[in-house]
DRENDO-1510 file (C-alpha; in Angstrom, 1 decimal, always signed):
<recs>
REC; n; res; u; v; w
REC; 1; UNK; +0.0; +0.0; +0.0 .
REC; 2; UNK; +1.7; +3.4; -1.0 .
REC; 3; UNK; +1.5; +6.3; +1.6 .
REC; 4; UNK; -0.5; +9.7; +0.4 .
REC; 5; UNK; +1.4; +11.8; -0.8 .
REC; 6; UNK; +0.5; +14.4; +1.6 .
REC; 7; UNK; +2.0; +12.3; +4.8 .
REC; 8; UNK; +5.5; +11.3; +2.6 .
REC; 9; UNK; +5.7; +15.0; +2.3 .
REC; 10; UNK; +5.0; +15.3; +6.4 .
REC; 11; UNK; +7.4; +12.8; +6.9 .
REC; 12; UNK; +10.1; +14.8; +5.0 .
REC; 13; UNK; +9.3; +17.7; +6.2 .
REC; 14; UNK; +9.4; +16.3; +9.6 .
REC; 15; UNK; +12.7; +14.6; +9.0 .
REC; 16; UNK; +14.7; +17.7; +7.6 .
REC; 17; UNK; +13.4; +19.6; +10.9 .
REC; 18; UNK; +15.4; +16.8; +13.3 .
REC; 19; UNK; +18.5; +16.8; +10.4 .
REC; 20; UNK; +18.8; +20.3; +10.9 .
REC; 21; UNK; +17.9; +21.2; +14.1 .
REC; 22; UNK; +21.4; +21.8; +15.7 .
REC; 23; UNK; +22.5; +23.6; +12.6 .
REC; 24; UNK; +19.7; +25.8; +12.8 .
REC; 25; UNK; +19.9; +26.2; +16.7 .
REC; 26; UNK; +23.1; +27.5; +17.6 .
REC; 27; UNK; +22.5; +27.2; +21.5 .
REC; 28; UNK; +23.5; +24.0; +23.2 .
REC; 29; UNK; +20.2; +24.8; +25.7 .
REC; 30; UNK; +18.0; +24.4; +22.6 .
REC; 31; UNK; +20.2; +21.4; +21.3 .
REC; 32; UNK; +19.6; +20.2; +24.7 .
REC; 33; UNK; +16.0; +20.5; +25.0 .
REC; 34; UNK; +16.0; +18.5; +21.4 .
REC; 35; UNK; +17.6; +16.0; +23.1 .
REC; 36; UNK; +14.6; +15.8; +25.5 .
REC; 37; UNK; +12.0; +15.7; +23.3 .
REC; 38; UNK; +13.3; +13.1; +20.8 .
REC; 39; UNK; +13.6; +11.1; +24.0 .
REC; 40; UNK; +10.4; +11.5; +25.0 .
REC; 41; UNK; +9.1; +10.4; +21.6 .
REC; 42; UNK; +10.4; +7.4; +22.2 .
REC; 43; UNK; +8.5; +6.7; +25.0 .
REC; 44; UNK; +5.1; +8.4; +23.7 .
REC; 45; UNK; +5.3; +6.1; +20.8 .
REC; 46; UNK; +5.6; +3.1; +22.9 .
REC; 47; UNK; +2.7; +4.4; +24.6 .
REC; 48; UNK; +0.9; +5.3; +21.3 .
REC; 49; UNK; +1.0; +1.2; +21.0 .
REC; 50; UNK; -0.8; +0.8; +23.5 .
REC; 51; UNK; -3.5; +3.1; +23.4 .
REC; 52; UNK; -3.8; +4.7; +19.6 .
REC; 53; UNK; -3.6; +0.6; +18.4 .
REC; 54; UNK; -4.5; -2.0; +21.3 .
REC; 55; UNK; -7.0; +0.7; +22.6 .
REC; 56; UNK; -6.0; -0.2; +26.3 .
REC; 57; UNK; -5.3; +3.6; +28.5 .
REC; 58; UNK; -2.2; +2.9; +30.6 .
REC; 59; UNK; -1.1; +5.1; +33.7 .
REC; 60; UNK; +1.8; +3.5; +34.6 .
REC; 61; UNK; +3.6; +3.9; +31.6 .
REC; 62; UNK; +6.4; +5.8; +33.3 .
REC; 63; UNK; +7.7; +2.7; +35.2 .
REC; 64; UNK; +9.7; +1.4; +32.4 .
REC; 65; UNK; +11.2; +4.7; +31.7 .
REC; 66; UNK; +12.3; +4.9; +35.7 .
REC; 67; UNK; +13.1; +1.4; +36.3 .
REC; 68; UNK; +15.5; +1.5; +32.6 .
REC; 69; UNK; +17.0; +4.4; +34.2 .
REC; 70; UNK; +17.8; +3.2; +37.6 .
REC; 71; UNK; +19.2; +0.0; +36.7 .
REC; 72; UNK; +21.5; +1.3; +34.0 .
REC; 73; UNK; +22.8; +4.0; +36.5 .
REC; 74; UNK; +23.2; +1.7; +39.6 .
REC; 75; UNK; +24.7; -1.1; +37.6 .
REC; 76; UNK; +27.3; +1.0; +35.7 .
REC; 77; UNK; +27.9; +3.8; +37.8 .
REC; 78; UNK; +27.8; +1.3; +41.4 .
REC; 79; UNK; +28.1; -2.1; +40.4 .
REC; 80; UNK; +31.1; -2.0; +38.4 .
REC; 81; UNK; +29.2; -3.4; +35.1 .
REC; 82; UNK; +30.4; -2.0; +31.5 .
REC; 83; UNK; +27.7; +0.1; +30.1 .
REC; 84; UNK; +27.3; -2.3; +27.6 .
REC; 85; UNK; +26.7; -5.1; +29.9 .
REC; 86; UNK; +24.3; -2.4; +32.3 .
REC; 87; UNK; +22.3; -1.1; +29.1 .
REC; 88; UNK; +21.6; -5.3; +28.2 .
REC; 89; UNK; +20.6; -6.3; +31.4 .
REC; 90; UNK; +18.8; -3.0; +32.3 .
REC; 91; UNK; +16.6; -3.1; +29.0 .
REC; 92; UNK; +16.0; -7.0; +29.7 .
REC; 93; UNK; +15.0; -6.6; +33.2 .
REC; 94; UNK; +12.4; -3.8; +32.4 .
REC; 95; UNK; +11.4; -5.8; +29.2 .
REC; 96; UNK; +10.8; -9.2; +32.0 .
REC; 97; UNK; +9.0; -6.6; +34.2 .
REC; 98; UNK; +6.6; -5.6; +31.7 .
REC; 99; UNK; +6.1; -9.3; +30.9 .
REC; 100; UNK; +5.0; -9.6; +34.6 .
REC; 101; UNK; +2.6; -6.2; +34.8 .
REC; 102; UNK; +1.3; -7.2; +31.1 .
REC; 103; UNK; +0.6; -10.4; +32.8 .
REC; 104; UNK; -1.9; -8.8; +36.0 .
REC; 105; UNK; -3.1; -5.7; +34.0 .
REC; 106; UNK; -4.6; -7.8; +31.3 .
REC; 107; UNK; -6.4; -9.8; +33.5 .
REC; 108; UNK; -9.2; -6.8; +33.0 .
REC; 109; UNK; -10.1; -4.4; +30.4 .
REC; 110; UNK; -11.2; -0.4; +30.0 .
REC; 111; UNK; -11.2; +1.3; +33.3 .
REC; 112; UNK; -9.8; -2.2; +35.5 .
REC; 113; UNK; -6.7; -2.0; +33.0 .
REC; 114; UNK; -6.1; +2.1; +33.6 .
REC; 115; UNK; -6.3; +1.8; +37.5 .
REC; 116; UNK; -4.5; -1.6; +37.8 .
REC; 117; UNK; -1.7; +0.5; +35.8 .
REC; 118; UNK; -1.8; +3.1; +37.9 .
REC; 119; UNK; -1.7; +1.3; +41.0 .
REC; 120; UNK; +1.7; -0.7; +39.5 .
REC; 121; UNK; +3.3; +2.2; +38.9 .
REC; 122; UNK; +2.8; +3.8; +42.1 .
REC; 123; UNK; +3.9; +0.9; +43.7 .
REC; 124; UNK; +6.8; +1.1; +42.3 .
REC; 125; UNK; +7.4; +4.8; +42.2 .
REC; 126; UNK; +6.9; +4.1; +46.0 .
REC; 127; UNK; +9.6; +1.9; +46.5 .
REC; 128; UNK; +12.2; +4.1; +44.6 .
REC; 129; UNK; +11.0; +6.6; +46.9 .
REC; 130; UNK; +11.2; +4.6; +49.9 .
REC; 131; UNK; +14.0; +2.3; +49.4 .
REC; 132; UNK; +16.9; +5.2; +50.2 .
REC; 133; UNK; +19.9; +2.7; +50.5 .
REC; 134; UNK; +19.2; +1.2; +46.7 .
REC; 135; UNK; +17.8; +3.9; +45.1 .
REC; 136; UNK; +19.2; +7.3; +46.8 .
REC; 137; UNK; +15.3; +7.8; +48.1 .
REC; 138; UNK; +14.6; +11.8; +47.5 .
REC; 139; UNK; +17.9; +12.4; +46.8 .
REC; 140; UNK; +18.0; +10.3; +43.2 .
REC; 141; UNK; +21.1; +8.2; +42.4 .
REC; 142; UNK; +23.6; +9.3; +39.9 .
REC; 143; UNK; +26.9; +9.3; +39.1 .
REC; 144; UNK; +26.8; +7.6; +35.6 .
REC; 145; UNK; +28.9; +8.9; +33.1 .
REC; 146; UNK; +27.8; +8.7; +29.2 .
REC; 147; UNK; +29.7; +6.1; +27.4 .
REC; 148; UNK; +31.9; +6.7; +24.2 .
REC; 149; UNK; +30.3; +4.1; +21.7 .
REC; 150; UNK; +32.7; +4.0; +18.8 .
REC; 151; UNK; +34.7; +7.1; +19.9 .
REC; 152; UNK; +32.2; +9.3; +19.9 .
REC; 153; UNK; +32.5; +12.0; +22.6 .
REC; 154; UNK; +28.4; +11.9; +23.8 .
REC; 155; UNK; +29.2; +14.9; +26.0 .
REC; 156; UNK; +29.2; +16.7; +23.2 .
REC; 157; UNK; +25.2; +17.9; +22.8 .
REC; 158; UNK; +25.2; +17.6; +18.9 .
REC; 159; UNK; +26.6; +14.1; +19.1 .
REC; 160; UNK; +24.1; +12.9; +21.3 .
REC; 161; UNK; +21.3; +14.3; +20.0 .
REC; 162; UNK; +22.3; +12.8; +16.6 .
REC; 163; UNK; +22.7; +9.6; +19.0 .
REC; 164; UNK; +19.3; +9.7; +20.5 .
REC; 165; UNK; +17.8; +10.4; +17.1 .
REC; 166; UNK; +19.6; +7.4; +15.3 .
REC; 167; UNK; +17.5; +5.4; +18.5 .
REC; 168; UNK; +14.5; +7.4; +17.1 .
REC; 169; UNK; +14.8; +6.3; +13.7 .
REC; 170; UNK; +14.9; +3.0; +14.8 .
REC; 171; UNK; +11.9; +2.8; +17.2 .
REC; 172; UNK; +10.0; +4.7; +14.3 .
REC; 173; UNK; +10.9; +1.8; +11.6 .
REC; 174; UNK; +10.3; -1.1; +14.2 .
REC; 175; UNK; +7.0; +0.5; +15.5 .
REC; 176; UNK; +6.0; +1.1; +11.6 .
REC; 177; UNK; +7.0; -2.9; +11.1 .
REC; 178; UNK; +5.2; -3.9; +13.8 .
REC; 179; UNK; +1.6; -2.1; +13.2 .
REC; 180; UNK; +2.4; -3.1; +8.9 .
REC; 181; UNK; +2.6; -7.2; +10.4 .
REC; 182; UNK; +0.0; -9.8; +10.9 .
REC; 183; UNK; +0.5; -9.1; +14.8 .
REC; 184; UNK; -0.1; -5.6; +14.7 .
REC; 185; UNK; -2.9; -5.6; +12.2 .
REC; 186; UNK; -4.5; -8.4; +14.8 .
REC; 187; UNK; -3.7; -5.8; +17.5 .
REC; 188; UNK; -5.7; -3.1; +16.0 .
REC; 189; UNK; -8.8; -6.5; +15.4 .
REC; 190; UNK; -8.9; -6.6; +19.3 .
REC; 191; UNK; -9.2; -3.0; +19.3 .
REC; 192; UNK; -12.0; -2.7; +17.5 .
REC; 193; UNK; -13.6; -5.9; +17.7 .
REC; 194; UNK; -12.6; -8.2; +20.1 .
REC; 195; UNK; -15.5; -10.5; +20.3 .
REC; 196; UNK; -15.4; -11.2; +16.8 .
REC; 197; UNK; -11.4; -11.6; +17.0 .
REC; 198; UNK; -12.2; -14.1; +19.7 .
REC; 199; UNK; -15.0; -15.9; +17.9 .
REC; 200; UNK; -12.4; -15.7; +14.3 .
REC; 201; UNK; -9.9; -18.1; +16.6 .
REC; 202; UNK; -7.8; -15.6; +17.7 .
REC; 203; UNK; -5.9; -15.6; +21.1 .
REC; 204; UNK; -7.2; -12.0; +22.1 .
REC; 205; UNK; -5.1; -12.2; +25.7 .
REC; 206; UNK; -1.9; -13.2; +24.1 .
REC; 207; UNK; -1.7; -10.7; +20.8 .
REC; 208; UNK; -2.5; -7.9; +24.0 .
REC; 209; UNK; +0.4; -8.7; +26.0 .
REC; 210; UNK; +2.4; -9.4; +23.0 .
REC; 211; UNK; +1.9; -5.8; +22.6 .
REC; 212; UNK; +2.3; -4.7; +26.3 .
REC; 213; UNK; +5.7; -6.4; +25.9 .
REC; 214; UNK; +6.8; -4.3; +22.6 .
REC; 215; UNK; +5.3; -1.6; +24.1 .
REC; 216; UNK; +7.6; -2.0; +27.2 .
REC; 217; UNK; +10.9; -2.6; +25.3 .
REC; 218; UNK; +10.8; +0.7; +24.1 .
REC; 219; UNK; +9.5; +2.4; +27.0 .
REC; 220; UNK; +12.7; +0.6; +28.8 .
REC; 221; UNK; +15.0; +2.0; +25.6 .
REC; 222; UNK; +13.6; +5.6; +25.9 .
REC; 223; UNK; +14.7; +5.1; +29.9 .
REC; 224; UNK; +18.3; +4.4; +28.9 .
REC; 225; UNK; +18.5; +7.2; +26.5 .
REC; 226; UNK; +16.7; +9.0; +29.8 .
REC; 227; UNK; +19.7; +7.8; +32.3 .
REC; 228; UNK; +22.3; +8.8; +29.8 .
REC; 229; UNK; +21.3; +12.5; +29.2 .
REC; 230; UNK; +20.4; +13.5; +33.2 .
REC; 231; UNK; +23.4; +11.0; +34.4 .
REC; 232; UNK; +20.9; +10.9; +37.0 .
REC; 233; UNK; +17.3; +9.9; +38.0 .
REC; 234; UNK; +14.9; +10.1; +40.9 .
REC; 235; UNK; +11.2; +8.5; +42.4 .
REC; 236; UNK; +9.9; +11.6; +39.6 .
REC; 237; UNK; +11.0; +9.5; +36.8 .
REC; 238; UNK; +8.7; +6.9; +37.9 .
REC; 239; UNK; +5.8; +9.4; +39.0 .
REC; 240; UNK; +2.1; +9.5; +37.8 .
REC; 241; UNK; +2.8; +12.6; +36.3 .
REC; 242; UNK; +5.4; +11.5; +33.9 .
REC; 243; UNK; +2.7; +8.7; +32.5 .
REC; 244; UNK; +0.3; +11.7; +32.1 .
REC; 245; UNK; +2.7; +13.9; +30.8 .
REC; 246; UNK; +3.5; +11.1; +27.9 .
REC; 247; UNK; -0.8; +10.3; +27.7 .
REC; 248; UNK; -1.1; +13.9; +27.2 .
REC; 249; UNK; +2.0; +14.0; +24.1 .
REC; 250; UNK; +0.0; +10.9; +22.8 .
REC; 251; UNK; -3.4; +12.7; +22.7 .
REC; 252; UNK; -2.2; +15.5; +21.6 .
REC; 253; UNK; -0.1; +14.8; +18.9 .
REC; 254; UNK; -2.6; +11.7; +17.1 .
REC; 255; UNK; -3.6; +8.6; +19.0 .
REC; 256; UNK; -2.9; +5.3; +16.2 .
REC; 257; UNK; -0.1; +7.7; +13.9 .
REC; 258; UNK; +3.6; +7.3; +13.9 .
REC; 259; UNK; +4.1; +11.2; +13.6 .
REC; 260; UNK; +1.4; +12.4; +16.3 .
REC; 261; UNK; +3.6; +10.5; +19.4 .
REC; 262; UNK; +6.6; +12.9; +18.3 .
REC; 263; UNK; +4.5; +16.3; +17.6 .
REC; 264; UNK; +2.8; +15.6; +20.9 .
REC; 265; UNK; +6.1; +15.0; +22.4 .
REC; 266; UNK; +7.9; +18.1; +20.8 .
REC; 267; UNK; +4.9; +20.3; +22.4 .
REC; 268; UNK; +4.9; +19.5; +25.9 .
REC; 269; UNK; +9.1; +18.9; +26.4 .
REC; 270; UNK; +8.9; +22.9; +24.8 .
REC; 271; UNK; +6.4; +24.3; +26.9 .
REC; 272; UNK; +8.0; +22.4; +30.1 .
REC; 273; UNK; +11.4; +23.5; +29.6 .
REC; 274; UNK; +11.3; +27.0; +27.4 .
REC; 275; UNK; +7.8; +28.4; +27.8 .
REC; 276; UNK; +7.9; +27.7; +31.5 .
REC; 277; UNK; +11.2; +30.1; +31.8 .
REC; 278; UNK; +8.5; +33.1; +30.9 .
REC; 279; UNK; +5.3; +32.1; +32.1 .
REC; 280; UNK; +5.5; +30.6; +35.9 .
REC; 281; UNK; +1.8; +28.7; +35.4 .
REC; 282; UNK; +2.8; +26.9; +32.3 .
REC; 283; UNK; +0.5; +24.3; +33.2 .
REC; 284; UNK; -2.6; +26.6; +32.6 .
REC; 285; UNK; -1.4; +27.4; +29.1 .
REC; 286; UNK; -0.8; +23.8; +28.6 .
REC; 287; UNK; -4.7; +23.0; +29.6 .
REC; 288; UNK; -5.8; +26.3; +27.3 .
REC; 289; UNK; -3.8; +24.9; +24.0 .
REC; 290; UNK; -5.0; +21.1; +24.8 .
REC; 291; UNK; -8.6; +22.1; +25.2 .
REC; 292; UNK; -8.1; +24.1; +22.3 .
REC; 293; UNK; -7.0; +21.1; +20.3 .
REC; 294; UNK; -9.7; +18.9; +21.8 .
REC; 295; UNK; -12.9; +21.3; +20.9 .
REC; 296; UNK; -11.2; +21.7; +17.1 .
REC; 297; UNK; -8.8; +18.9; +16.6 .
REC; 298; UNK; -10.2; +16.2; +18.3 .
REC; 299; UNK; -8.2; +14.0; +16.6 .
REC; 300; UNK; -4.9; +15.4; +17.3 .
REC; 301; UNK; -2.6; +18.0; +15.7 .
REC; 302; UNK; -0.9; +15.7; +13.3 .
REC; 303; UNK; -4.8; +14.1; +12.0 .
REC; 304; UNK; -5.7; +17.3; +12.3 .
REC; 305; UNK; -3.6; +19.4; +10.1 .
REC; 306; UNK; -3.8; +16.9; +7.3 .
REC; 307; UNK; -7.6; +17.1; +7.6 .
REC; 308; UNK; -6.8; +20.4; +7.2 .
REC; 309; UNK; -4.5; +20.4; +4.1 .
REC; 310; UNK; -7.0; +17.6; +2.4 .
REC; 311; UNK; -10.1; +20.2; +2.7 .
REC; 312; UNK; -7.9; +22.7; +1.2 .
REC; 313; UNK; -6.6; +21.1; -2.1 .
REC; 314; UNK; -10.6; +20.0; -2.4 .
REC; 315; UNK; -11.8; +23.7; -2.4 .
REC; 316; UNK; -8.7; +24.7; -4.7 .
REC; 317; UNK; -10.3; +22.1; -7.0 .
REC; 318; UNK; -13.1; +23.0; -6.5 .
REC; 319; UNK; -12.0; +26.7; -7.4 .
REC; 320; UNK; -10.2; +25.3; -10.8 .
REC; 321; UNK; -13.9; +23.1; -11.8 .
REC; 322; UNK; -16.1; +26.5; -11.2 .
REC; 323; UNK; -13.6; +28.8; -13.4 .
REC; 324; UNK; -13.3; +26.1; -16.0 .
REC; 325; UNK; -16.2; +26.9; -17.7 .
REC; 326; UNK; -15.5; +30.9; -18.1 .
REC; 327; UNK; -12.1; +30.2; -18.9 .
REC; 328; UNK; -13.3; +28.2; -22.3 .
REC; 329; UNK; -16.4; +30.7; -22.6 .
REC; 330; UNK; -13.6; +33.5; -23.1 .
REC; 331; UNK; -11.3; +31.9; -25.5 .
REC; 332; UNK; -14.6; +31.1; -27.5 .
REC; 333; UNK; -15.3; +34.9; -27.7 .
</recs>
């Protein structure tokens, strides 16, 4: 199936912006805060896997993103692991954990699912904040140091945000796999029709937590890449406001697109981090532009602005049918 030419254009458009974006931003803050939200992607599209595909609302997406990040940073930077060796075990550890909350959150559905979520992830934000000899408690543990993968110096912000944006590419292509494969096309069956899926011989349960494990995996890369930028994490990390922070970039950006995850993302790491350094209740401005995108682009921005560009090349056709007819009627005369 070939794309519309409309979203290969997106995409390209799209794709130039993150090429160019620390040749066109000379400050290493802004490179920085690139850095951030190409991160966050990452974790919004995991997210989007869940919810804009399997339809199932999770609030607890944040654990894999905290529990990457601690692991990586306790095993390299205090258990004398490589960071090899640390980034491995902590991606495998998070991926096993999902395996384990996929297995007790998909023992309901709709609003059970969201609040057993939530309640996983608070129990674990709990223990990070609670367990002060493993974890650093309040304080946050750090002392990791970014590694220097085939020479390259990652202190440098333009190599790592070229870094983080190579991990980008990659969740983008494996996500876009994923949804394109018999798996995620049975994914998207449950979503909408799950009886039928069920009465078709499908194993609804098992495609789900299939997904909740993808989903997972890249929520656990996204906490690496997260561990490698701060050098640090705390209990925040692992917070119910980090899950709706990434449920909002979701929403916001396109629930079931590959785009919206990263326009979503892109919007809130810019209004957290720059728009906040002028306007102390950031937060209100943040509820103003998503009601705002609710009431007129229900949708999502990314939907939403190719709805937009569609309904405009049908009126400029529309334009070139109505003036047709003159057009001929004046070369007649």
């Amino acid at each position: 199936m070939r794309a519309p030419a409309s979203n290969v254009l997106l995409w390209l458009i799209a794709l130039a912006a993150l090429l160019a974006t620390p040749w066109v931003v000379t400050s290493e803050y802004y490179v920085n805060i690139a850095s951030q939200i190409v991160i966050a992607a990452i974790l919004a599209l995991s997210l989007n896997l869940l919810i804009g595909f399997g339809g199932m609302i999770s609030l607890g997406h944040a654990v894999y993103l905290g529990v990457a990040a601690y692991l990586s940073i306790y095993l390299t930077a205090h258990a004398g692991f490589g960071h090899l060796a640390g980034a491995l075990i902590a991606i495998g550890a998070t991926t096993a954990l999902a395996m384990l909350f996929g297995y007790l959150a998909l023992r309901a559905s709709g609003l059970g699912f969201l609040m057993i979520t939530l309640a996983l992830g608070q129990i674990l934000w709990g223990v990070a904040y609670r367990w002060a000899s493993l974890t650093g408690g309040d304080n946050g543990l750090g002392g990791l140091k970014r590694p220097h993968p085939f020479g390259l110096d990652l202190m440098d912000p333009t190599i790592f945000f070229y870094f983080v944006l190579f991990f980008l590419g990659v969740a983008l292509w494996c996500i876009a796999r994923f949804i394109q494969s018999g798996l995620g096309q049975s994914l998207q069956g449950t979503r909408d029709q799950p009886r039928r899926m069920r009465a078709l011989g499908y194993n609804v349960w098992l495609i789900q937590w299939l997904s909740f494990v993808f989903a997972g995996f890249w929520g656990a890369v996204a906490g690496l890449l997260y561990a490698y930028y701060h050098q640090f994490v705390s209990p925040q990390a692992l917070h119910l406001t980090t899950s709706a922070e990434t449920l909002l970039m979701v929403i916001a950006g396109g629930t079931g697109t590959l785009l919206g995850p990263v326009v979503g993302a892109a919007l809130v790491v810019i209004l957290k981090n720059v728009v906040s350094a002028y306007i102390t209740r950031w937060l209100i401005l943040l509820g103003v532009i998503f009601v705002a995108i609710v009431l007129f682009m229900p949708e999502g921005l990314v939907p939403g602005i190719m709805r937009g560009v569609r309904a405009l090349k049908r009126r400029s056709r529309g334009n070139k049918v109505t003036n047709a007819p003159s057009i001929v009627k004046d070369n007649a005369s």
